[in-house]
N, C-alpha and C positions, 0 to 999 in steps of 0.2 A: 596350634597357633598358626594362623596364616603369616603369610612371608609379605611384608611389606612389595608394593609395587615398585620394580626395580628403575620405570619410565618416569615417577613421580621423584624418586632419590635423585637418577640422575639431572634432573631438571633443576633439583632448588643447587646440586653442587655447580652445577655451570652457571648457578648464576653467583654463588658464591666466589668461585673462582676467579671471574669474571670482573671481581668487584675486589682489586688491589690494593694490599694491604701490608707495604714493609712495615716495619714494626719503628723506624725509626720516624715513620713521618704521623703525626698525630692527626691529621688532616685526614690521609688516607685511608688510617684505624678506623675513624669515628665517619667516613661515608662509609666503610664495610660494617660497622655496627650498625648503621640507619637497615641497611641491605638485610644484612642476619638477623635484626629486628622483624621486618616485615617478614621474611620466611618463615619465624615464629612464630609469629601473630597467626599468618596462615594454619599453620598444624596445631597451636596449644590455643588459641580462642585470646588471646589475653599478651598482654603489652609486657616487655622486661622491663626490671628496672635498668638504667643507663647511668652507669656509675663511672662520674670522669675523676681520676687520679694522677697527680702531675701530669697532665692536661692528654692522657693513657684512656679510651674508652672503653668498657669493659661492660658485660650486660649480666643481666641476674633475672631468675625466673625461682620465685616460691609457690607453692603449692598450699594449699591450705593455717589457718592460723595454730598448730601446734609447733611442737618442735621438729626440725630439721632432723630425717632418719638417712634419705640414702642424699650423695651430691656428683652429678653428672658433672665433670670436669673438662675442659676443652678449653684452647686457643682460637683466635681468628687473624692471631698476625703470622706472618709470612717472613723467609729471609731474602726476600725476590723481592728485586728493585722494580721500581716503577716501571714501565714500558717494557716487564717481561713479557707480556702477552703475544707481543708483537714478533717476537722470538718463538716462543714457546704457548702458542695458540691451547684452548678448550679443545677439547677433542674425543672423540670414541671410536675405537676403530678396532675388532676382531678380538671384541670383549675387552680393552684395554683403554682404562681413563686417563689421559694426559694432561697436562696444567700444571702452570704456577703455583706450589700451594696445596695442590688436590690430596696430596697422601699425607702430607704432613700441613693442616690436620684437616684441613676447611671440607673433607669425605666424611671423618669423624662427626664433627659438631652437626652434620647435617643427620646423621644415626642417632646421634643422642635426641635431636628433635624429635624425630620421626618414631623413635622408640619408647621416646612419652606421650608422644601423643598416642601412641597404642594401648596404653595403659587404660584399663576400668577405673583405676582410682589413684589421681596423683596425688594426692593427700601425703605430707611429709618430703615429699620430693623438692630437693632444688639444682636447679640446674646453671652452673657459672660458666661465661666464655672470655676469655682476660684479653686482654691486646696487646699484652707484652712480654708475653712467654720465651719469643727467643732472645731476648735480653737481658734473660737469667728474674723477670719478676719483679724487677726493681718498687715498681707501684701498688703490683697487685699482690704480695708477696700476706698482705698483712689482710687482704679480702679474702684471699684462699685459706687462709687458717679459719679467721672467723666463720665463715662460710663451714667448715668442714666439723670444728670440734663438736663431738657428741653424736656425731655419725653414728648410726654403723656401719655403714660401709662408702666408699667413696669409687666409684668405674673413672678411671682416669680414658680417653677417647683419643688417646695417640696413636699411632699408629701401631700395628702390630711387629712384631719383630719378621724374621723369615720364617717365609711358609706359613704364617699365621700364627706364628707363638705367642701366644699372652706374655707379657714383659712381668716376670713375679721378682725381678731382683735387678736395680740399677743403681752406681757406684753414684757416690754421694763426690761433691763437688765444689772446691776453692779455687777463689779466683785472688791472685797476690798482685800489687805492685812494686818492683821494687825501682826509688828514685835513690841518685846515685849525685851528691854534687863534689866536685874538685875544683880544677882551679884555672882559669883561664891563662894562657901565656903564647907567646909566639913560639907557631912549630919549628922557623930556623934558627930565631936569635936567642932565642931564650928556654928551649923546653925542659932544662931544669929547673926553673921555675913555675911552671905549672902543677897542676895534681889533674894527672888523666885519668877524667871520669869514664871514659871507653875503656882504660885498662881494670877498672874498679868494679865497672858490671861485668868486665867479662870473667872477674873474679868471682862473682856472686852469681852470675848463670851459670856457673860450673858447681859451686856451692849448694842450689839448690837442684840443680838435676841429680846431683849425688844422694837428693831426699829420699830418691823412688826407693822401690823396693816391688822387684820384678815377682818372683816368687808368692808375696801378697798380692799383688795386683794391682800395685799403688803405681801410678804414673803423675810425677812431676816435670814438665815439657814447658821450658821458657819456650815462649812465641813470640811477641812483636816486638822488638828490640829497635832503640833508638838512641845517637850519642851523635854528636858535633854538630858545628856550626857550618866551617869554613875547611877546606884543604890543609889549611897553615895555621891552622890553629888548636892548639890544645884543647881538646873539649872539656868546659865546664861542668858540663852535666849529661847525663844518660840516666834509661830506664830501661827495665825490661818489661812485659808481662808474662806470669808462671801460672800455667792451667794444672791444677791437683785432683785425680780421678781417684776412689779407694772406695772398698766394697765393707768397710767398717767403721767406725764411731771412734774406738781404738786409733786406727790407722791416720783419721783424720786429725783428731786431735794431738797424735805426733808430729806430725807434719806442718799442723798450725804453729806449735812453739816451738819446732826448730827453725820454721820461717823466720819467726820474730825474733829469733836469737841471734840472727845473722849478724856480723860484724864487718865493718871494712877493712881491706887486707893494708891500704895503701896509707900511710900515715899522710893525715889532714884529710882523708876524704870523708866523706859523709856519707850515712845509707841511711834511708828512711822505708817502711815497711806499709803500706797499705794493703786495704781487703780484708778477705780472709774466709772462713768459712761462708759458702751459699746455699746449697740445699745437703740434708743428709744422707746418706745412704739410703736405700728403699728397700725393704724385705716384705712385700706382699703378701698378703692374709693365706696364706694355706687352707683354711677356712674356705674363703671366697673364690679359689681356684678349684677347689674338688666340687664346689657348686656350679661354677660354669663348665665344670667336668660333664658332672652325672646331666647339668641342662644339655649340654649336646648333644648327649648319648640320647638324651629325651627326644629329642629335634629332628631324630636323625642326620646330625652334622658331620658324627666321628671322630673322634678322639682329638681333647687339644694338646697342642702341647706348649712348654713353656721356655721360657729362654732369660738367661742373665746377661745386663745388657750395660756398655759404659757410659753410655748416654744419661744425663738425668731431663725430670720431667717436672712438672708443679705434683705427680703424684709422689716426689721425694719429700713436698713439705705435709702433705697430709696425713703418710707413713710416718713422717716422724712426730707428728700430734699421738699416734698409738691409735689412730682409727683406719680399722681393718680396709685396705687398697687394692684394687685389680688395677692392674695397667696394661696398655696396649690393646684395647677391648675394638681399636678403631678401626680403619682400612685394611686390607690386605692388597698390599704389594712394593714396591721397592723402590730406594733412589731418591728418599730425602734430600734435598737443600742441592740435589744432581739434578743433569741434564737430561736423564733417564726417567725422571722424577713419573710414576704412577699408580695406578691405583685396579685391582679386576674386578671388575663390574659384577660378576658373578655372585661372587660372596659381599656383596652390598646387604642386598635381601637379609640375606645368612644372619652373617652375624651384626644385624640390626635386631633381626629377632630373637637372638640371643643374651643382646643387649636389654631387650623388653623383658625377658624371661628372667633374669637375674633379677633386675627393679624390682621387677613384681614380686619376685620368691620373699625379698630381704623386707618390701615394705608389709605384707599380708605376717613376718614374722612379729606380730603383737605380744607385748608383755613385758619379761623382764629383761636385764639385761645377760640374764643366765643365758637365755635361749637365743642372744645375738652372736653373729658368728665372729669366731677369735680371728 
């Protein structure tokens, strides 16, 4: 198999990059979809669909009228605010790609193009890119499923872990709120009278940090915390919010109900519980890994290897459909959502064509579902 041209990669990702895309501005999404469109157009001959979701753009490419066999997975939002470019310019400099965006994932989506369009026969293939991935999926949550169930297989186009590890295992992930109301009073003349909602969360960020469990490898971490009004005033109300990392099913859903079983320490205060579970753990097809094993070995690429990661991805919601997942199939190189943030040009080519070589293995797999891979 010839190696994709690495001058043609680099070009459509600078222009991807190029083309700003925080995930909170809906505006910016849907010019970078117009953008991602045309460099599709370019490589697959044919136009995506453009699917706007709470006003979220998100693009869709099917292949032929049967059903849906393998689903190219990728984002095209960014966590880079507007006018990072200006900061953190396009670049290539001594084999090393820089940019807003470039490793995580906007290097990816432009592989997964480029790795279908290498395909002799797209037939069965669909390829999804969401626009609101780092927002935990809020819109597209219920387009990645549909999109995925009945797979066989799903290439998640994230980036790779270090050194190039395929991501075959990522801790599933709860997002909680917890609101907290008491009682308004003056902080000199009266603060027995009040019910302080800053003493009430601070009950309940200590309640719920006590969920973790180090040894499993659950991590419960209150993060944005907020309570009062004024210097001199008893605060009325406070909240927290508690991020839940766990590498089990099990783990999560103890942690779901001992959330919601919280109680207020402080008589007359209130706690109310929102959120809750977001994506599930992800345990990758073992299957789909010793195939992009034995393809490298094919390729002469050299052995890959694999890494468990606490990060989740939209390949946590297709693992948990039970259709076989590879993840991290995207970039290689380091510094996500960093100032470091990049991407080595080298293995663009690489593993693009390794990308094409798994598609092809899993689509040319015809028949039953005996012979699809676990």
């Amino acid at each position: 198999m010839t190696e994709p041209d690495v001058r043609a990669l680099l070009s459509d990702i600078e222009t991807l990059v190029c083309c700003e895309s925080p995930s909170s501005d809906h505006a910016a999404v849907a010019r970078s979809a117009e953008v991602l469109a045309g460099v599709g157009r370019a490589l697959l001959g044919v136009e995506p669909e453009r699917i706007v979701l709470d006003g979220c753009t998100h693009l869709r490419w099917r292949f032929g009228d049967g059903p849906r066999r393998v689903l190219l997975l990728g984002h095209h939002d960014t966590v880079w605010p507007a006018g990072s470019l200006e900061s953190h310019p396009f670049s290539v400099t001594d084999g090393i790609l820089r940019g807003p965006g470039c490793f995580d994932m906007k290097a990816g989506v432009v592989m997964a193009l480029h790795a279908a369009a290498a395909l002799p026969d797209r037939t069965g293939l669909s390829i999804l890119v969401t626009g609101d991935e780092e927002l935990g999926s809020p819109s597209s949550r219920g387009l990645i499923e549909e999109e995925a169930r009945g797979c066989e297989a799903a290439f998640v186009l994230e980036a790779s872990a270090d050194g190039g590890a395929l991501k075959t295992r990522r801790k599933g992930v709860s997002h909680y709120r917890i609101e907290v109301t008491g009682r308004a009073a003056h902080a000199g003349l009266e603060p027995e009278n009040g019910v302080n909602a800053g003493i009430e969360v601070s009950h309940q960020v200590l309640a719920a940090a006590a969920l973790a469990d180090p040894e499993r490898g659950t991590s419960v971490v209150p993060t944005v915390i907020s309570a009062g009004t004024t210097v001199n005033t008893v605060p009325a109300a406070a909240s927290v919010a508690v991020d839940v990392r766990v590498w089990d099913d099990a783990e999560q859903l103890r942690v779901d109900r001992a959330m919601r079983e919280l109680r207020p320490v402080l008589e007359n205060a209130q706690v109310r519980i929102h959120g809750g579970i977001n994506r599930p753990p992800l345990e990758a097809s073992a299957g789909l890994f010793r195939l992009a094993q034995e393809l490298s070995a094919d390729l002469g690429f050299g052995e890959l290897a694999e890494a468990s990661v606490g990060g989740a991805s939209d390949g946590n919601y297709t693992a948990g459909l039970g259709v076989p997942t590879l993840d991290g199939l995207g970039a290689v190189g380091g510094g996500a959502h960093a100032d470091h943030e990049h991407v080595v040009v080298a293995e663009l080519p690489r593993r693009t064509a390794l990308l094409t070589a798994l598609v092809e293995n899993v689509l040319t797999l015809r028949g039953s579902r005996e012979r699809s891979i676990p």
